[in-house]
N, C-alpha and C positions, 0 to 999 in steps of 0.2 A: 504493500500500500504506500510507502513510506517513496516507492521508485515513482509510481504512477503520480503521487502528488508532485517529485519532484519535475518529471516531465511535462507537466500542466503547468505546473508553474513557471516554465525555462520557457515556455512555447507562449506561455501570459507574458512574460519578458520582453522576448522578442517581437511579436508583434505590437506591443506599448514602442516601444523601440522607434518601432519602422514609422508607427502613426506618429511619433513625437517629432523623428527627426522628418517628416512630410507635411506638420502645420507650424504655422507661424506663433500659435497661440502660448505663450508662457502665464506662468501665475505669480505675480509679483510675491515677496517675500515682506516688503514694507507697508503694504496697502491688503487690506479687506476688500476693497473692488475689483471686479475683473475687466479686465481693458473691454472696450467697446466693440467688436466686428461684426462685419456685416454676416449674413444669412443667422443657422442655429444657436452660434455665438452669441450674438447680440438678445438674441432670445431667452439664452441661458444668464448673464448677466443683468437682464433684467427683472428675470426674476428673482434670482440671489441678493439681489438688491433688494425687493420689494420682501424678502424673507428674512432682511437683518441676522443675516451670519452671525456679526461682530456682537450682537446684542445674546447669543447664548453663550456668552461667561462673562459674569460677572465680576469683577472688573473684567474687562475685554483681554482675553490670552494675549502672551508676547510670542514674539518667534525665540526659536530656540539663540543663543549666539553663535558665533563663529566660534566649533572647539580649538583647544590649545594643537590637540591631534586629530585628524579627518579618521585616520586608520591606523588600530594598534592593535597587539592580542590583548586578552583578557584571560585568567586562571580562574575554573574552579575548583576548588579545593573541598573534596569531599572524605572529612576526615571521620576515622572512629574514633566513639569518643568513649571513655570510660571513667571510674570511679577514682584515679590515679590526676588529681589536677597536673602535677609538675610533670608527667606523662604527657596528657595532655596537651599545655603549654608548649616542650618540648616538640612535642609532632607536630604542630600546625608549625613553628619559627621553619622547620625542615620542610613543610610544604611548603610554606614561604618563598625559601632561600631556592627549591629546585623550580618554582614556576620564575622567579624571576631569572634565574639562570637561563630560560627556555623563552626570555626577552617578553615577559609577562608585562605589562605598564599597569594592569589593573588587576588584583588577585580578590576575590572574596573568599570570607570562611562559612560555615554553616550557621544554621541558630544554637544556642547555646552550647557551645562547640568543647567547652574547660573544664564539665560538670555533665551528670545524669540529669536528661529533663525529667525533673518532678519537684512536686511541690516540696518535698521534704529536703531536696536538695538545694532548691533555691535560695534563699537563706545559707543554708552552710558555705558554697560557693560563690557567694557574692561578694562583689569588690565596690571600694567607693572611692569612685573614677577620679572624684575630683580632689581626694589625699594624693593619689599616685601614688608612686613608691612601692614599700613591701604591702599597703594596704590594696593593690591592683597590681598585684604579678604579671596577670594576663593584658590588662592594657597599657603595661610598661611596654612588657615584648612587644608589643603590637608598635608602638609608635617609635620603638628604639629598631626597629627591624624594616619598616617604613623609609625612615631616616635613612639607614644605610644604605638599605637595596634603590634607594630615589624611586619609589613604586607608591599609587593608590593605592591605598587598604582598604579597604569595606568589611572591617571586622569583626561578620560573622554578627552575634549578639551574647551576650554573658548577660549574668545576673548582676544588677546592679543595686547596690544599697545606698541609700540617699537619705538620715535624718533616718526616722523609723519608719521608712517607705522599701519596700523595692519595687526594680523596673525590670523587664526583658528590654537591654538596651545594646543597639549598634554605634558603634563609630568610627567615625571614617577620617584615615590621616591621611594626609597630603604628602609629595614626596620629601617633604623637609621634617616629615615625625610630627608636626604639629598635629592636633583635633580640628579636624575642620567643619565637623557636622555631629552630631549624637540625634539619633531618633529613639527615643522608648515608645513601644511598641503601641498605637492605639487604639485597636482592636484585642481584647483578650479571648484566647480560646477557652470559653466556655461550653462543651456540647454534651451531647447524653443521644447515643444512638442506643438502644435496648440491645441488650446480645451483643456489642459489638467496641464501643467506644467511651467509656464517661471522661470526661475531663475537665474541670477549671481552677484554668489559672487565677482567678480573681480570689482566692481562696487565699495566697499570698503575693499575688502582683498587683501592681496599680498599674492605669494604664497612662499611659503619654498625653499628654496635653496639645503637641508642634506637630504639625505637616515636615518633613524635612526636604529643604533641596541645598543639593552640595557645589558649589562650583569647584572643579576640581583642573587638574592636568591632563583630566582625560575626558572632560565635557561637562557639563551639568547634570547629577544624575539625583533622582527622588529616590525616595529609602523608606522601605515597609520592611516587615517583621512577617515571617507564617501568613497568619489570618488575615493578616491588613490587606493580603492579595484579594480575599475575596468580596473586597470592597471594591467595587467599581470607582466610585466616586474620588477615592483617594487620588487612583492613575491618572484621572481625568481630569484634575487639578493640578496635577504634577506636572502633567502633561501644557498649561494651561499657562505653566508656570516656565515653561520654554525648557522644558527638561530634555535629552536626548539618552538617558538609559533610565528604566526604572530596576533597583536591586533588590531582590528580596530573598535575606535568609529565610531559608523555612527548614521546618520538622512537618511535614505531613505525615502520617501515620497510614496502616495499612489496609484500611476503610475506605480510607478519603484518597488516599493516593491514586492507588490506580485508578477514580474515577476521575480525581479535578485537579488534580496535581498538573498534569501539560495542559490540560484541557484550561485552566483558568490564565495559564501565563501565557498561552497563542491568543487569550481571549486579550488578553491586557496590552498584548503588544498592537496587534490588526486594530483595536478599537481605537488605540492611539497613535498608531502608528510610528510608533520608537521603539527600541531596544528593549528586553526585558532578561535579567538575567538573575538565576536562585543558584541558591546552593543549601543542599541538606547535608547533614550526617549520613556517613555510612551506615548499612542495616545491621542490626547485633539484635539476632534471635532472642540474644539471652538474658536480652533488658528487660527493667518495666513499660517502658516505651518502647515502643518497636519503629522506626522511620524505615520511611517508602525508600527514601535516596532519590537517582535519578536528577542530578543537576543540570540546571540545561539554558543554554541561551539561545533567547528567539529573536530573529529579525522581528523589523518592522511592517511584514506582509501577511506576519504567523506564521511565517517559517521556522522548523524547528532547524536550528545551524549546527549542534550539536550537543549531544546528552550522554550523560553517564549510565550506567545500569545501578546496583544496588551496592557494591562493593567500596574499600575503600580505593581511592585514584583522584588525580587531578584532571580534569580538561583543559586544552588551550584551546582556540578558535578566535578567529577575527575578528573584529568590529570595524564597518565601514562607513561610517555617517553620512557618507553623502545618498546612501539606500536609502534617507528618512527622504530627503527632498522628491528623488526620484517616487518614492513610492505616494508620497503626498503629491506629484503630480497626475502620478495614475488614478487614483483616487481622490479628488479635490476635496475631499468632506469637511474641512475648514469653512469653505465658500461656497458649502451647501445644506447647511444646520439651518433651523429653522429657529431663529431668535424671537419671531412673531407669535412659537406655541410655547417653547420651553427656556430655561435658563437656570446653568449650575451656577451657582454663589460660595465663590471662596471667601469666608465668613472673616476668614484672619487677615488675607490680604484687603480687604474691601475697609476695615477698621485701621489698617495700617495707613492708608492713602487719603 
């Protein structure tokens, strides 16, 4: 299945291709309006006029910027994780050090990658990010391994303790070791499938207050946790927010996995059309948790560009940003929203401004 998609897709390509490079017609980058021409053109443009594109988001979306890199690889790092922190710690600095060896610019780690997901471990494993030091082992190595290798981090999410709170929180350093973003997670998995699932984290997590978007070395990227995927709404703010990848560690579990695990991240990529890249834990039978795995980064057409299976291993695979432009002119859906019926409101941006 996986050939036949890809040859529908290469033959969608090329013929977008042929029709691109045969009309005059382009889609500004700076402007909401589509130029004037004569015949279906002008027909088309007037309508999208008459349906206020720009009026479904709230503030009005930006375009993405110009990245630092157009094309670079990306690692993901799908480690096992056990009961052994300094283990732990340990094998991710080593997944680190061999994806950037393998000329990684951008490496992610899994969600709670230092520690057992569970609630009784949360707590025991948590660090408080902003003592550093011996009181955050894990996001020492993180920013001191950053630092060296001159690489994004996107790392992963650990338990964080804050004041008598904890978070499931990411953070992302810049190639100089500094913190350049922390998202705690705003969505907590809470579920209860009978027979099959119970889980919530609310039980000992609080959940995140911030949207996060990162400017980083390797583009603007928005940052979710697990669950936060299966919020549409987050991407599409993210998205709104002139982001060019969205990243999301996750622990999907073996319920949910094989049903919405890819199925939600081709959903998140195509609907936004940018980048979407996860990274889980390895599967260990012999946990209380059990993860799907399966790390995987999708273009922005819902192409799956490459995935892991359930073991542990790193991926590399490419990112080429100029596929957002290309694929948003295949798809003009920018300058074909209907601002006249609906409209998403970024509640924090809109108070900002």
């Amino acid at each position: 299945m996986r050939t036949t998609a890809a040859s529908a897709f290469s033959l969608l390509t090329t013929t977008c291709s042929r029709l691109r490079s045969s009309s005059p017609t382009r889609f500004p980058s700076s402007s909401l309006r589509l130029p004037l021409r004569r015949g279906p053109l002008a027909t088309m443009a007037t309508a999208a006029s008459s349906f206020r594109p720009e009026a479904a988001r709230s503030p009005p979306a930006v375009q993405p910027p110009a990245p630092p890199l157009s094309k670079f690889k990306v690692a993901l790092c799908q480690l096992s994780v056990t009961a052994d922190k300094a283990r732990n710690i340990a094998r991710a600095r080593e997944a680190i050090q061999a994806a950037a060896a393998d000329d990684a610019k951008l490496v992610l780690l899994p969600e709670i990658w230092n520690g057992p997901y569970s609630n009784d471990s949360f707590p025991e494993y948590a660090e408080d990010i902003e003592a550093g030091g011996d009181a955050a082992p894990s996001f020492s190595m993180m920013s001191e391994v950053a630092r060296s290798l001159q690489i994004t981090l996107v790392g992963g999410s650990i338990s964080e303790r804050s004041g008598n709170k904890l978070y499931n929180t990411c953070c992302v350093f810049g190639s100089d070791g500094e913190l350049k973003g922390k998202h705690r997670k705003i969505h907590l998995f809470d579920i209860d499938i009978p027979g099959k699932i119970t889980f919530k984290e609310s039980k000992t997590l609080t959940a995140g207050q911030d949207l996060t978007v990162v400017d980083t070395d390797v583009g603007r990227i928005g940052i979710g946790i697990c669950y936060d995927i299966r919020f549409q709404e987050l991407a599409m703010l993210y998205a709104a927010r002139g982001a060019h990848l969205l990243c999301y560690p996750g622990a999907f579990n073996m319920t949910t996995g094989p049903l919405h695990w890819e199925l939600l991240q081709r959903a998140r990529a195509a609907d936004n059309q940018l980048f979407v890249a996860t990274c889980a834990p390895a599967r260990d039978t012999s946990a209380g948790y059990i993860a799907w795995g399966h790390s995987t980064l999708v273009g922005p057409f819902g192409e799956v560009i490459a995935s892991a299976e359930h073991e542990e291993t790193t991926i590399i695979a490419e990112i080429d940003y100029s596929l957002i432009d290309q694929r948003r002119q295949f798809l003009p859906l920018q300058y074909q929203r209907r601002g006249d019926l609906y409209q998403l409101v970024d509640v924090q941006r809109s108070g900002s401004e």
